[in-house]
C-alpha positions, 0 to 999 in steps of 0.5 A: 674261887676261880671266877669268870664271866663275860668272856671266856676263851676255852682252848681245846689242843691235841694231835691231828687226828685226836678228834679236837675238830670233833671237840670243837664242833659238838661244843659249838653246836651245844652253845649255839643252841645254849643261846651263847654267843661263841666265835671259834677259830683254829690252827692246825699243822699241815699234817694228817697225823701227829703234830700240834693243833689247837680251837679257841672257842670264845663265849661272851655276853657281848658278840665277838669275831676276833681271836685272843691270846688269852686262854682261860680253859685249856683242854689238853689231850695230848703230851704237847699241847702245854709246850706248843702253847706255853705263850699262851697260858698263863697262871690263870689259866686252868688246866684240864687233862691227864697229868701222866700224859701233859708235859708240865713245865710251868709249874700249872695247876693241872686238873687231872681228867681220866680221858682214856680211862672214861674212854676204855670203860665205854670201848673206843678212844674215839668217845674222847671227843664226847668225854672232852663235851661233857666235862667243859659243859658241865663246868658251865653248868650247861643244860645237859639235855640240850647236849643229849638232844644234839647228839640224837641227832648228830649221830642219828645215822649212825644207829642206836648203839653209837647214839647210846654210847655217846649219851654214855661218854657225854653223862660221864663227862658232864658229870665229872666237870660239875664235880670239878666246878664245884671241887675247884671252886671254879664259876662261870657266869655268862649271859644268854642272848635270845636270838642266838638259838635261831641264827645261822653257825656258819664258817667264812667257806659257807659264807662266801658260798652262800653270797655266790648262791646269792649273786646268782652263781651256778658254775665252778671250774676250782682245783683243790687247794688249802685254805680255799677249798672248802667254797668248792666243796660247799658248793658241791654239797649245796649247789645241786639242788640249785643248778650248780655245775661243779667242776673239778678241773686237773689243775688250776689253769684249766679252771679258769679257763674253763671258767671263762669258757662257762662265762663266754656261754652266759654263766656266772662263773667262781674259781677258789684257790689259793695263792699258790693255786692262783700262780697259774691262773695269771695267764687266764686273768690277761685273757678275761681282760682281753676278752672283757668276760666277766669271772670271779676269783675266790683267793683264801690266803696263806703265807707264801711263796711257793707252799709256804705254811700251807695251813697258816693265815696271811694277808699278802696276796693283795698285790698279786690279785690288783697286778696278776696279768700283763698288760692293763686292764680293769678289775675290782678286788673285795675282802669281807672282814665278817660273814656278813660281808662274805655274803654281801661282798660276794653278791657285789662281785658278781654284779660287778663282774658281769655289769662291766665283764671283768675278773673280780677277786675276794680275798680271804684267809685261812683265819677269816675262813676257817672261823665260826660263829653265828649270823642272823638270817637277815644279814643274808638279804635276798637282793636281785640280780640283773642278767647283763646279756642281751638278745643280739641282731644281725648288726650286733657288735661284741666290743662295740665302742660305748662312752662308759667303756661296756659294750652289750654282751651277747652269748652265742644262740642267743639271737642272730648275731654273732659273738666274737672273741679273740685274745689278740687286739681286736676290733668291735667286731672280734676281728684281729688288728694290728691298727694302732687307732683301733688298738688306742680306741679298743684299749681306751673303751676297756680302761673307761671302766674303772669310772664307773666301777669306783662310782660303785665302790662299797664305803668303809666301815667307822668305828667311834668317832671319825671326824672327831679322832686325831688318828685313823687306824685302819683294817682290811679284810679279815682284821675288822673284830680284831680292830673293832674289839680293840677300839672298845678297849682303848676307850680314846675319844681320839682314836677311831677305826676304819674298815675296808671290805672293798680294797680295790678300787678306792671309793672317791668319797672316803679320801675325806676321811682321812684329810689331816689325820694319823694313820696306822695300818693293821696287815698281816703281811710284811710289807704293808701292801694296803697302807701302799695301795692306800697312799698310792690311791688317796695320796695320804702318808702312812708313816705307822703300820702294824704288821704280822707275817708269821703265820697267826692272825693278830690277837686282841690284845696285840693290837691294843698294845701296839696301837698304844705304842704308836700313840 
């Protein structure tokens, strides 16, 4: 007897192109609506064809957002899916397949399922995916007709006929893994949660659109780049019907300046990219500090330089966001760790964009982006926004000398005055100088900013207990479940978390935190670039750092181990 309860990880692995983002998708959606907490997150080869990809979906009583390395149930559809994940499996694993197709050199318990015959007796390779549904539902003993009431309506306009052959594929499936759950003596057991049913399956792309919509955004100049172009294309799904203009610029330096262009009329504009993307758009940056126009810049990341894994997970271009552009100049840098400070972090940068009209970076990665999983409505609150412009007189003054550094923005057409804007130094009026008092006051005004942008800095979250604990570890931006699941493993009274969704700039009033303390950074990139920026803003020592750059976000259990290492 095999059995498994209160977290189960189910690994579905195969080819691009074999349908295991169809997989993925059915299954998740069929839990969700089993009442399951699941998190699923991905990685995929950058290719159209071919290749090796895999999902991990995880069930658990409990909710979760991080990835493990565990695999529990394996489904795989092709040839090279065991190699490609053999540090993964383990004997535990149970293995689900066609032996004649599956590469076994572990010497597995391979459980043979007859995919291509199922497939061939229904008339096309395609019904797999819906094959592969059934099977894993019915090893949970999952409620069958929640699985043939999503797929009506899945693939309602498809016709009758797909309809029909779906609800085929999903009886054959369903019934051959029920038979292999009780042949293998294989049980699962896992707790439901009420609330699931009603929350929101969002990925981190609909959670960073969905916090744009929410901070009023209603312009974006991006040009397609992975992992960040799925916020364009959300936006460009969804925000129609709320007035959103969409551009698709020819390449990325025309998407911020016309970005900026959008800002300088009164819009509230977002360029997504990725670092590679971003590269062109330093130039643009320099400008919205020159011209003090507010803009807000979406990079997912993925490791560099040059294309680099264009399809991978990294955090390494925290450095490039707080130093892009010349010259020196405000801005404020923010990293959501759940999909729920997607949309509140997202609300945040547009305010403080336009409040004291600056460039605001989100920093995101392919990991943190592509992951699914549910969130309850309320953590999407609604939170009203201020405009920041104001009806200008004859008198108005663009850059006029203020003691926090913002001057009243106006918009042309928007009153008698008139806005200027220049790119050269420039006096209160946008008239170009080369004065040196007038460069020191304009320069002064413009860094004064940075005052109040850290008065409204997001605190970090706590994990356990912070004042208590002898050691901080600490995450940023993606890495918060990782570290959050971590800590409630451990079960050390002197170890606590910290978690930062605003990197830039520090808040004042958490310096305290880590007055006396241990440090550990957790980063996925080389170099530690927050434990850095951490010593460089607080004035701490960070002496232990874990670090991962090659390409995969951290798992649970890495974590655990190296923290324990370093303890």
């Amino acid at each position: 007897m095999k059995h498994f309860s209160g977290d189960i990880s189910i690994v579905l692995g195969g080819a691009a192109g074999q349908g295991v983002q169809t997989v993925e998708e059915l299954l998740v959606n069929v839990l969700k609506r089993e009442k399951y907490n699941v998190f699923a997150c991905k990685e995929y080869m950058s290719r159209i064809r071919g290749g090796s990809n895999s999902t991990e979906i995880r069930v658990t009583d409990k909710k979760r957002a991080a990835f493990v390395n565990r695999i529990d149930f394996l489904f795989a559809l092709d040839k090279d899916v065991l190699p490609h994940l053999k540090h993964r499996i383990s004997s535990k694993t149970v293995v689900l397949g066609e032996k004649n197709k599956i590469v076994d050199t572990q010497e597995l318990h391979v459980i043979d399922v007859p995919f291509t015959r199922f497939a061939h007796e229904l008339g096309n390779p395609l019904y797999t995916s819906t094959v592969a549904v059934g099977v894993a539902l019915g090893l949970l003993k999952a409620d069958v007709v929640i699985f043939q009431e999503y797929l009506r309506t899945h693939f309602a306009r498809k016709g009758d006929d797909i309809i029909k052959k779906n609800l085929e594929a999903a009886e054959k499936g369903y019934v051959f893994g029920k038979h292999l759950a009780y042949s293998e003596g294989i049980e699962v057991v896992m707790k439901k949660n009420e609330t699931v049913k009603n929350e929101l399956l969002l990925d981190g792309h609909e959670a960073v659109g969905l916090g744009a919509l929410a901070g009023g955004c209603d312009y974006i100049s991006s040009y397609p780049m992975t992992p960040g172009t799925g916020v364009l294309t959300f936006l460009a799904q969804k925000g129609r019907a709320l007035g959103v203009i969409v551009d698709q610029a020819e390449d990325e330096i025309a998407a911020i300046n016309q970005g900026l262009g959008a800002g300088y009329a009164g819009a509230r504009a977002l360029v997504t990219t990725s670092g590679g993307g971003f590269d062109l758009m330093t130039e643009g940056v320099s400008l919205a500090g020159m011209i003090e126009t507010p803009i807000v810049i979406h990079i997912a990341g993925r490791p560099g330089p040059s294309t680099g894994l264009p399809t991978r997970t990294e955090q390494a271009d925290l450095n490039l966001a707080l130093y892009a552009g010349h010259g020196e100049f405000p801005r404020a840098i923010f990293a959501p760790g759940t999909l729920a400070e997607a949309f509140s972090v997202m609300v945040q940068a547009f305010h403080i964009a336009h409040a004291y009209q600056i460039p605001v970076f989100i920093l995101t990665d392919q990991y943190f982006v592509d992951a699914l999983t549910t969130v309850a409505e309320e953590d999407f609150p609604f939170i009203a926004w201020q405009q920041h412009i104001v009806k200008t007189d004859a008198l108005y003054k663009r850059y006029a000398v203020t003691e926090n550094g913002v001057s009243p923005r106006g918009i042309p057409g928007y009153g008698e005055g008139l806005v200027g804007v220049d790119s050269d130094e420039h006096d209160d009026e946008a008239h170009i100088t080369e004065s040196a008092v007038v460069r020191v006051a304009m320069h002064e005004k413009r860094l004064r900013k940075i005052s109040g942008i850290r008065d409204e800095a997001f605190l970090p979250t706590e994990f356990g207990d912070v004042k208590r604990a002898d050691t901080i570890v600490v995450s940023w931006g993606s890495n918060r479940g990782v570290l959050e699941e971590a800590l409630e493993h451990l079960l050390r009274d002197d170890v606590a978390g910290v978690h930062f969704s605003q990197v830039y700039p520090l808040p004042k009033a958490a310096k305290k935190i880590f007055t006396r303390k241990e440090i550990i950074v957790i980063e996925n990139n080389a170099s530690g670039q927050f434990a850095e920026l951490l010593q460089q803003e607080y004035g701490v020592k960070v002496k232990k750092r874990i670090l991962q750059y090659d390409g995969s976000p951290f798992s649970v259990e890495e974590i655990i181990e190296r923290v324990k290492i370093l303890l």
